[in-house]
C-alpha positions as CSV (number, residue, x, y, z in Angstrom):
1,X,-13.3,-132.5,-25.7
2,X,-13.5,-130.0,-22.8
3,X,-9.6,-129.0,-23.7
4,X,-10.8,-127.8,-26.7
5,X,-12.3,-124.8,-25.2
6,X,-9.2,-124.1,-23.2
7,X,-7.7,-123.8,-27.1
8,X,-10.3,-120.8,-27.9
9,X,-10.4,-117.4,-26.4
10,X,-13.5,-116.4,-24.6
11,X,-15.3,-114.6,-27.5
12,X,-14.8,-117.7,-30.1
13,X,-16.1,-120.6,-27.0
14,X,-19.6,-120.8,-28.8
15,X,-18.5,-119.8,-32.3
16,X,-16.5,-123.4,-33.9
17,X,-17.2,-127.2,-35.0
18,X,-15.4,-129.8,-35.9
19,X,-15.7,-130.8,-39.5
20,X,-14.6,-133.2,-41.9
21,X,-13.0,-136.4,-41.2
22,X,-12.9,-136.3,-37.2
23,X,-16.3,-135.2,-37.0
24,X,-17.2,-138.4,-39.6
25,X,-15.7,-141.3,-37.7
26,X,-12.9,-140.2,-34.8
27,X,-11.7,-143.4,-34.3
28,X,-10.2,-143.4,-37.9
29,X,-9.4,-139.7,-38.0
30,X,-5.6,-139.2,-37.4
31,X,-6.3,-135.2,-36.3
32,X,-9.0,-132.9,-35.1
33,X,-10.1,-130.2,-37.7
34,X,-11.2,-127.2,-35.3
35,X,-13.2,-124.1,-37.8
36,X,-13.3,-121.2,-35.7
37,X,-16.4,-118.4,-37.5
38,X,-15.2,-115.1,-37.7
39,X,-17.7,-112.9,-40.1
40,X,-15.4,-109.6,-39.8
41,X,-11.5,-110.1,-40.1
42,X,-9.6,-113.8,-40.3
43,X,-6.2,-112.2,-39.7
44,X,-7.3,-110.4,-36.5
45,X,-9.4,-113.7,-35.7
46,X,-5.7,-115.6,-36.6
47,X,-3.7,-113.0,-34.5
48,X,-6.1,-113.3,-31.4
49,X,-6.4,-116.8,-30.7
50,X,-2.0,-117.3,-31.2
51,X,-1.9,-114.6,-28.5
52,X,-4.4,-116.8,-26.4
53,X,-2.7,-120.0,-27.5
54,X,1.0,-118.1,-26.1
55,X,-0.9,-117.2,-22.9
56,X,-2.8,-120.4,-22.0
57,X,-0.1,-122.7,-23.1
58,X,1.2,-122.8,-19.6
59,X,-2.9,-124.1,-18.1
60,X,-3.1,-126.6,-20.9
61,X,-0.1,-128.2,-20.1
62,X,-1.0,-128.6,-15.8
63,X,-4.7,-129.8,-17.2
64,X,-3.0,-132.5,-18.9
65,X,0.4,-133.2,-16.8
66,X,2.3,-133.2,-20.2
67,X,3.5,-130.9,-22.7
68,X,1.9,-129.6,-25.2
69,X,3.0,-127.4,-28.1
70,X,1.6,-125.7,-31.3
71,X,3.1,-124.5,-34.7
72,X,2.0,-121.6,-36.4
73,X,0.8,-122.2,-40.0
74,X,1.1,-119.9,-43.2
75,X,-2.0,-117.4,-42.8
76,X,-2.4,-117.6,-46.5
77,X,-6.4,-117.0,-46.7
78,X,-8.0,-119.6,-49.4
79,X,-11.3,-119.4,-51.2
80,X,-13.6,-122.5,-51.3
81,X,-16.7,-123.1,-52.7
82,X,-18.8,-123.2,-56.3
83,X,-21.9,-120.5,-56.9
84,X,-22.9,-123.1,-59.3
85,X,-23.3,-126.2,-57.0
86,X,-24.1,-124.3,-53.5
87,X,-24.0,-120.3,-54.3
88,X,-21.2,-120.5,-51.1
89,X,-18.1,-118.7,-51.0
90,X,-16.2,-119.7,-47.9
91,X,-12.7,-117.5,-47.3
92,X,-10.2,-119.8,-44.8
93,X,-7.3,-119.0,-42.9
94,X,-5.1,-121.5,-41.3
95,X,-4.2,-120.7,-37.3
96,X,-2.1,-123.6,-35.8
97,X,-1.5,-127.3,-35.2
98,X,-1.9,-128.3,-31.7
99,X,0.5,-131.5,-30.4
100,X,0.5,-133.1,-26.8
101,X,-0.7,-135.7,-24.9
102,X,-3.0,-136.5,-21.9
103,X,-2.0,-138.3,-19.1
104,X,-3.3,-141.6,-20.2
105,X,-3.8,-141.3,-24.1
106,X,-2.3,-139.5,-27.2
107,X,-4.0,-137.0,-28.0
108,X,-4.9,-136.4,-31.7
109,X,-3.4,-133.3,-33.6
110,X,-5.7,-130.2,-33.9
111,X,-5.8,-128.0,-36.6
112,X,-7.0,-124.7,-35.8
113,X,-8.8,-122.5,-38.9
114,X,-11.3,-119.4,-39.6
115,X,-13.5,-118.9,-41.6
116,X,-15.7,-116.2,-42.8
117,X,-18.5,-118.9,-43.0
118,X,-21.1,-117.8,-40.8
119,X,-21.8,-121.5,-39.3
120,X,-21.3,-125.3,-39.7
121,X,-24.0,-125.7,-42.2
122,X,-22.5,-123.1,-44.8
123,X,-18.9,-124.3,-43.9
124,X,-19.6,-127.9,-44.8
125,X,-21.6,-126.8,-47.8
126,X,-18.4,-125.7,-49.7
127,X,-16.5,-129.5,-48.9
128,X,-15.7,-131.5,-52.0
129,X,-16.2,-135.3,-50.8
130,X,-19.3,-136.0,-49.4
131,X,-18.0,-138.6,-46.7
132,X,-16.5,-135.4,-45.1
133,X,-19.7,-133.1,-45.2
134,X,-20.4,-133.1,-41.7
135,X,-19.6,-130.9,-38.7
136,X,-20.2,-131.2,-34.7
137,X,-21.0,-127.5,-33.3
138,X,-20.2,-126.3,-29.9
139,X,-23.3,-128.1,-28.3
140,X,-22.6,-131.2,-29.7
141,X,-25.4,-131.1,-32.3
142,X,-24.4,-132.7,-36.1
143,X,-24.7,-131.2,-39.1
144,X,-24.9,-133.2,-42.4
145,X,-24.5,-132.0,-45.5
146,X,-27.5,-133.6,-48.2
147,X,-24.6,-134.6,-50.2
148,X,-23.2,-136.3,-46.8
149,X,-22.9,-140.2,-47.5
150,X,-21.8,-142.4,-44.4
151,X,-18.2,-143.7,-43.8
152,X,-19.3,-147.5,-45.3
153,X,-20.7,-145.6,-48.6
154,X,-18.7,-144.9,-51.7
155,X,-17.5,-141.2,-51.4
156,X,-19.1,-138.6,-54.0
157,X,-17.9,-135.7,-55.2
158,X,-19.2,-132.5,-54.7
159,X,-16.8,-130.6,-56.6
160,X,-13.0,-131.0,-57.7
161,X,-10.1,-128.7,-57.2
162,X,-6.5,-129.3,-57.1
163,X,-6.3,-131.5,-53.5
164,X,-9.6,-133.0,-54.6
165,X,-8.1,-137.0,-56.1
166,X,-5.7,-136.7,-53.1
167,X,-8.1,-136.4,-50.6
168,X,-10.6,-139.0,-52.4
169,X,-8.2,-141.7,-52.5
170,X,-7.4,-141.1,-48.6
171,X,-10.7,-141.5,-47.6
172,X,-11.2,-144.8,-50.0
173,X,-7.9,-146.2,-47.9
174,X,-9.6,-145.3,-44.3
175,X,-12.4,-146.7,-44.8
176,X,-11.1,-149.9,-47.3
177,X,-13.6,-148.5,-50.1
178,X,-13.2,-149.2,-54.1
179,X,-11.8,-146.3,-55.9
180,X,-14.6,-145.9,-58.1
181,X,-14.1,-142.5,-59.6
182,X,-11.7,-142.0,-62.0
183,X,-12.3,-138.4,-63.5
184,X,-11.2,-136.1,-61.2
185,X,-11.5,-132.7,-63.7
186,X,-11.0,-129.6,-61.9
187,X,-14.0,-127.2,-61.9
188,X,-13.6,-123.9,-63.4
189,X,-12.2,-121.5,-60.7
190,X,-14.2,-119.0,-59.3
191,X,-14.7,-115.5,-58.8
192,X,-12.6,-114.8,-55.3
193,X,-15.2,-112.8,-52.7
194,X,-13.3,-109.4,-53.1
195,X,-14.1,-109.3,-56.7
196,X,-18.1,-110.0,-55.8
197,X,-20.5,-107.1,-55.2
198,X,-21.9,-107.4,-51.7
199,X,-25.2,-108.1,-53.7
200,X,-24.0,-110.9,-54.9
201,X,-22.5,-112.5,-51.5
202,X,-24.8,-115.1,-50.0
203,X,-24.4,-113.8,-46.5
């Protein structure tokens, strides 16, 4: 995983994890989901590490003798989270996709993101499946969720939103699980962060 430092600018190289599906079984995981904490300001987070991604394009590719390439994604910031399960209000801003390949292997997509969530435990806090409520930091050490149930469990939900039954019945396929959940109702939305008093935000 050492080229996934050469992804990050020097000030985030201690500050990410992988979480979700990668970080729950990689064999089975068809990309890399890469959370990079910023606690100050996601769009200047965003804008700095595409500036490094332009720079260092040129050292990934010698590292790995092939090309590599990465896609801008929408910067639209999202909310996630539920005061009333985990009192967590997560904002998220996609970065980019990462595509190449090593000399010997494919390399799996990575999908950078910030987050305002101040570390893995928080982020993975605010998931809505439990299989995917676990995170690998920077040193290798795993966080799990206590909602976290092992790939050869039945999923749980934590909470449902709009991708919720998507992303339920994807993990059922991988892992050649029984759809057992059928009522997929979508929680009552939330109050976004900027409408919260900073009394009332949990970090």
């Amino acid at each position: 995983m050492n080229y996934l430092l050469k992804l990050l600018p020097e000030t985030f190289r201690s500050s990410w994890c992988i979480a979700g599906g990668y970080a729950a079984c990689p064999a089975l995981a068809k990309d890399i989901d890469l959370w990079v904490y910023d606690r100050h300001d996601l769009a200047e987070a965003r804008q700095t590490i595409l500036d490094h991604l332009k720079a260092q394009l040129d050292a990934v590719q010698r590292y790995y003798q092939r090309p590599f390439a990465f896609e801008p994604e929408e910067a639209t910031e999202q909310h996630q989270g539920d005061e009333r399960y985990c009192n967590l209000f997560i904002n998220i801003s996609k970065v980019a996709v990462i595509y190449g390949r090593s000399v010997n292997r494919e390399v799996k997509p990575v999908h950078i993101m910030v987050t305002d969530a101040p570390g893995p435990g928080e982020l993975i806090s605010a998931f809505d499946v439990s299989t995917h409520a676990v995170a690998i930091d920077h040193n290798n050490r795993v966080f799990k969720h206590g909602t976290y149930t092992h790939p050869g469990q039945a999923p749980a939900l934590i909470r449902c939103n709009a991708k919720t039954q998507g992303r339920y019945e994807k993990i059922c396929d991988r892992f050649g699980l029984p759809q057992a959940i059928t009522d997929f109702t979508i929680d009552e939305p939330v109050r976004p962060v900027e409408d919260m008093v900073d009394d009332d935000i949990p970090f």
